[in-house]
VOPAGU-2260 file (C-alpha; in pm, 1 decimal, decimal comma):
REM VOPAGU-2260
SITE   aa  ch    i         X         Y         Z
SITE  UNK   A    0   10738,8    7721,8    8959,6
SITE  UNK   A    1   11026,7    7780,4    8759,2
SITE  UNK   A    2   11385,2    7909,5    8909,7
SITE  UNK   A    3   11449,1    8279,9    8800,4
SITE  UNK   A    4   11736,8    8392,4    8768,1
SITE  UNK   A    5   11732,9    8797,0    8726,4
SITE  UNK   A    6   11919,8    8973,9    8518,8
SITE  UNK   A    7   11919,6    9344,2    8350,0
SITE  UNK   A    8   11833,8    9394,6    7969,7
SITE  UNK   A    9   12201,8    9512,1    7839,7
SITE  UNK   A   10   12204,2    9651,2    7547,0
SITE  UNK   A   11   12358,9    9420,2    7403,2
SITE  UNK   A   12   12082,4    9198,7    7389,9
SITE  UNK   A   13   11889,1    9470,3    7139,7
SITE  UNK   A   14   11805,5    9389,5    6776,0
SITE  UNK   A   15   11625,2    9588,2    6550,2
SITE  UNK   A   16   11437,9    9484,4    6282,0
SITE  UNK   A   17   11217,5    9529,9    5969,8
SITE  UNK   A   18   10980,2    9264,9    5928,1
SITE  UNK   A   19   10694,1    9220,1    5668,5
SITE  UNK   A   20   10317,3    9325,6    5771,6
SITE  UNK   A   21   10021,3    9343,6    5635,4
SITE  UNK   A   22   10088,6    9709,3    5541,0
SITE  UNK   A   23   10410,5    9714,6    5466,1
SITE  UNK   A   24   10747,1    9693,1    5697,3
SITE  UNK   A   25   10701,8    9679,4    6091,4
SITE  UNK   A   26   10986,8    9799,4    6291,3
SITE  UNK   A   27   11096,7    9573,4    6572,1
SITE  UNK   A   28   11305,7    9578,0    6889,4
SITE  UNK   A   29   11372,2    9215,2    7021,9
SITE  UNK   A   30   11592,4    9185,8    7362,3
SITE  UNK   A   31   11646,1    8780,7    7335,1
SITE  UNK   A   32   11781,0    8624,4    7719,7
SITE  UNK   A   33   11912,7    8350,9    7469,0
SITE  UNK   A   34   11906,6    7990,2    7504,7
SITE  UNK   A   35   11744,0    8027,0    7859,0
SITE  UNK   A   36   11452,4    8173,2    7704,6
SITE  UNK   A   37   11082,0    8071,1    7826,8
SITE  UNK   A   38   10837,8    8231,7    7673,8
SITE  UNK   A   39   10755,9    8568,2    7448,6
SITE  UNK   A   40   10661,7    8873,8    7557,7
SITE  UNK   A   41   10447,1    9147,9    7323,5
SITE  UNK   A   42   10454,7    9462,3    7461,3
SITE  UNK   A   43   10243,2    9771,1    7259,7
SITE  UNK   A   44   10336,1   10181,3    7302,5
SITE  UNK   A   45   10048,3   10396,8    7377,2
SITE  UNK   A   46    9816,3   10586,7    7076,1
SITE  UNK   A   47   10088,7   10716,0    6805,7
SITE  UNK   A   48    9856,3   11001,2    6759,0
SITE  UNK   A   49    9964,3   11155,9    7091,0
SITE  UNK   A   50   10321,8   11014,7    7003,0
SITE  UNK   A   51   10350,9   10680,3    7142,5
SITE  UNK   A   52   10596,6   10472,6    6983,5
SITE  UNK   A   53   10811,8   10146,4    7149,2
SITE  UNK   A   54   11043,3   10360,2    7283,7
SITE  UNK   A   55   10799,0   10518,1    7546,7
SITE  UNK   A   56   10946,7   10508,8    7901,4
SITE  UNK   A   57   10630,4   10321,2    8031,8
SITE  UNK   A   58   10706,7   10024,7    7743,1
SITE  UNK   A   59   11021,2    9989,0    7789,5
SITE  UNK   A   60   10997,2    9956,7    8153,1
SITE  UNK   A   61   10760,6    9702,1    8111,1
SITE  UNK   A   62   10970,8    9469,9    7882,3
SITE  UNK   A   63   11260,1    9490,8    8127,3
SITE  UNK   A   64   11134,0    9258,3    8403,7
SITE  UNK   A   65   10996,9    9018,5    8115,1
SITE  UNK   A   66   11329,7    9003,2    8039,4
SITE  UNK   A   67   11463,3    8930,0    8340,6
SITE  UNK   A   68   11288,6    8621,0    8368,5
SITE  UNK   A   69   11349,1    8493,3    8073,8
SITE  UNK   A   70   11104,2    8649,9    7831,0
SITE  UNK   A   71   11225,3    8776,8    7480,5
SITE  UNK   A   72   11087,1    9106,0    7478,5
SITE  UNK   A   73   10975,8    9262,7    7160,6
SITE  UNK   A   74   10849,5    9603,1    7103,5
SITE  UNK   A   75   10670,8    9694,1    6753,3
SITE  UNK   A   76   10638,9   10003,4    6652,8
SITE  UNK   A   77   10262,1   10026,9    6498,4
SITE  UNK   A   78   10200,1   10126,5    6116,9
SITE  UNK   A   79   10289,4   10524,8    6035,8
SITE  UNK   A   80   10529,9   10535,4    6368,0
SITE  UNK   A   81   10925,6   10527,5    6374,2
SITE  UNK   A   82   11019,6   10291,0    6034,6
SITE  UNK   A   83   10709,2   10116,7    6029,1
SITE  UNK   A   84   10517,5   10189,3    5686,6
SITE  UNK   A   85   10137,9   10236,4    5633,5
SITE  UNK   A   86    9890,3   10483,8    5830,8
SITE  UNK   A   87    9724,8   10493,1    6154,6
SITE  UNK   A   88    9384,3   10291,1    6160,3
SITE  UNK   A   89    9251,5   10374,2    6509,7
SITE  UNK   A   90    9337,1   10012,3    6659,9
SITE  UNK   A   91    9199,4    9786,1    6343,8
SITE  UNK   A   92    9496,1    9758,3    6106,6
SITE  UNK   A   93    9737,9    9792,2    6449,3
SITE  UNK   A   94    9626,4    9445,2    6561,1
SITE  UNK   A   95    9697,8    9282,1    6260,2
SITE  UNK   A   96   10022,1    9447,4    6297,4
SITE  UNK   A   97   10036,7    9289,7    6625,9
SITE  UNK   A   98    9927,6    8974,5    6477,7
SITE  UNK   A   99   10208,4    8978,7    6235,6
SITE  UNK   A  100   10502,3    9008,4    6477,9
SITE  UNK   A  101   10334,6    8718,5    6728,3
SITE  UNK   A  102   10359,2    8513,7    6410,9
SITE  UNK   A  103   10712,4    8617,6    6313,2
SITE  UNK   A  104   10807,2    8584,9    6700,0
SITE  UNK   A  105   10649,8    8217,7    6681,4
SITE  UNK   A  106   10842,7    8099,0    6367,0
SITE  UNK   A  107   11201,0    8244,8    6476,0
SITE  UNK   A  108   11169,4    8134,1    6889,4
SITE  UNK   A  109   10956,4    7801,8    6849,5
SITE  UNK   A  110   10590,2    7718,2    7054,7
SITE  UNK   A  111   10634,8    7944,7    7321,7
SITE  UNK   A  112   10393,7    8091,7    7543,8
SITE  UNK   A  113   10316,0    8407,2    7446,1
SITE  UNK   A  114   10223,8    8713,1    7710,3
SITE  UNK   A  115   10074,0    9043,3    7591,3
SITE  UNK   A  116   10128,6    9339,1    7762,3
SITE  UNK   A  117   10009,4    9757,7    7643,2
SITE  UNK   A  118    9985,2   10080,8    7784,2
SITE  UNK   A  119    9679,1   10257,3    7702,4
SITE  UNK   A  120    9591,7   10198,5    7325,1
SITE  UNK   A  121    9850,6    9925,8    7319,6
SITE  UNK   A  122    9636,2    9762,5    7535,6
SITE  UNK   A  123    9332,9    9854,8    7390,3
SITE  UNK   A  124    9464,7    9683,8    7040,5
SITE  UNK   A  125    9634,6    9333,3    7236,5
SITE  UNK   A  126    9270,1    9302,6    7353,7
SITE  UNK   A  127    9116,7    9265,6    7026,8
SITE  UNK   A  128    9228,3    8984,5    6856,0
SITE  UNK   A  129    9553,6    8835,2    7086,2
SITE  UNK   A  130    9712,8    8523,5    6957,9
SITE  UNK   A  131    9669,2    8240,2    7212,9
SITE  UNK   A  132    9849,7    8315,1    7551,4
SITE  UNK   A  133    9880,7    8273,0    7964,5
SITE  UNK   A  134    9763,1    8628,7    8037,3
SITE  UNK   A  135    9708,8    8928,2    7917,6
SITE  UNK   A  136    9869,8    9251,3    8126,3
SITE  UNK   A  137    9770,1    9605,9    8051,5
SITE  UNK   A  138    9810,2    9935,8    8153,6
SITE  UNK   A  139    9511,1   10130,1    8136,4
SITE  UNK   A  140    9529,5   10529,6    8205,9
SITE  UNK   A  141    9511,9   10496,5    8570,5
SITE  UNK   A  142    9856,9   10274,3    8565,6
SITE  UNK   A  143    9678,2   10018,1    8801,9
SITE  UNK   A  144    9824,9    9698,6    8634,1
SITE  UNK   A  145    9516,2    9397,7    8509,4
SITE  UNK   A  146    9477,4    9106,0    8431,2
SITE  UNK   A  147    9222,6    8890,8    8270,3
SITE  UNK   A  148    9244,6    8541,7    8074,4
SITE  UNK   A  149    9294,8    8601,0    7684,8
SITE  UNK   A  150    8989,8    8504,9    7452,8
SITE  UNK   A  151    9069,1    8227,4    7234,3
SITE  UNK   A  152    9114,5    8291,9    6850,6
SITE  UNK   A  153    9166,4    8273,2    6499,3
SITE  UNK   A  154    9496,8    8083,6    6542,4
C-alpha cells in the first residue's frame, strides 16, 4: 500500500485547457498534485442534454478525493458542452472524446495508471471503449458507487 498523504484540491492547482479531438477542441480542467503524482484520474459529467457538463457538483466531488491521493484529476467537457466544439452523439463520438484526453493525459504525465470514473452517462460512455486501467468507478442513477475490472482494448 502506498502512504497517502491528504490534501484539498486548491484552486490553485486548476488548469484549463483546449486540447485537439477528434471533433474539434475539447475543453479540459486538470488539478495536477505535482511531482507526487501516482496515477490519472478521468472523471465524465452526466448527459449534456439534461445539462451535464464537468462542472456538475457530483463530478467535481468525485475528482477531489482522487486528488487527494495523488491522482491528477481531469474533467472534459464532452463535444457541444462549455468550449468544447462538435455536437452531441448520444455516447459514440463522446468516447472518442474520452479517448482523446486519456491519450493527451498519457503523453504530458508519463505511463501512469489510469482510473475512470462517470456519473450517469459519463459512466455509460467510460464503459465503452476505456483505455487500459486498475478500475473502473461509476455512478449510476441510484448513486450506489461500482466497480468492475475494465475490458481490455484498442490501445
Amino acid at each position: 500500500m502506498f502512504p497517502t498523504e491528504v490534501r484539498p484540491m486548491h484552486p490553485s492547482t486548476l488548469e484549463r485547457l483546449l486540447i485537439d479531438g477528434p471533433a474539434g477542441k475539447i475543453e479540459i480542467d486538470i488539478n495536477d498534485p505535482g511531482s507526487s503524482r501516482r496515477g490519472i484520474a478521468l472523471i465524465a459529467h452526466p448527459d449534456p442534454v439534461q445539462g451535464g457538463t464537468k462542472d456538475n457538483k457530483v463530478v467535481t466531488t468525485l475528482a477531489k478525493p482522487f486528488f487527494s491521493l495523488g491522482y491528477v484529476a481531469i474533467r472534459p467537457n464532452f463535444r457541444g458542452v462549455g468550449a468544447s466544439e462538435g455536437v452531441h452523439d448520444s455516447g459514440h463520438g463522446e468516447t472518442d472524446d474520452l479517448l482523446a484526453v486519456a491519450g493527451y493525459a498519457k503523453r504530458r504525465f508519463g505511463e501512469l495508471p489510469v482510473l475512470l470514473a462517470g456519473f450517469s452517462f459519463g459512466g455509460f460512455v467510460q464503459t465503452n471503449a476505456p483505455p487500459p486501467c486498475v478500475w473502473c468507478w461509476w455512478v449510476p442513477r441510484s448513486t450506489a458507487f461500482r466497480r468492475k475490472r475494465c475490458p481490455e482494448t484498442r490501445w
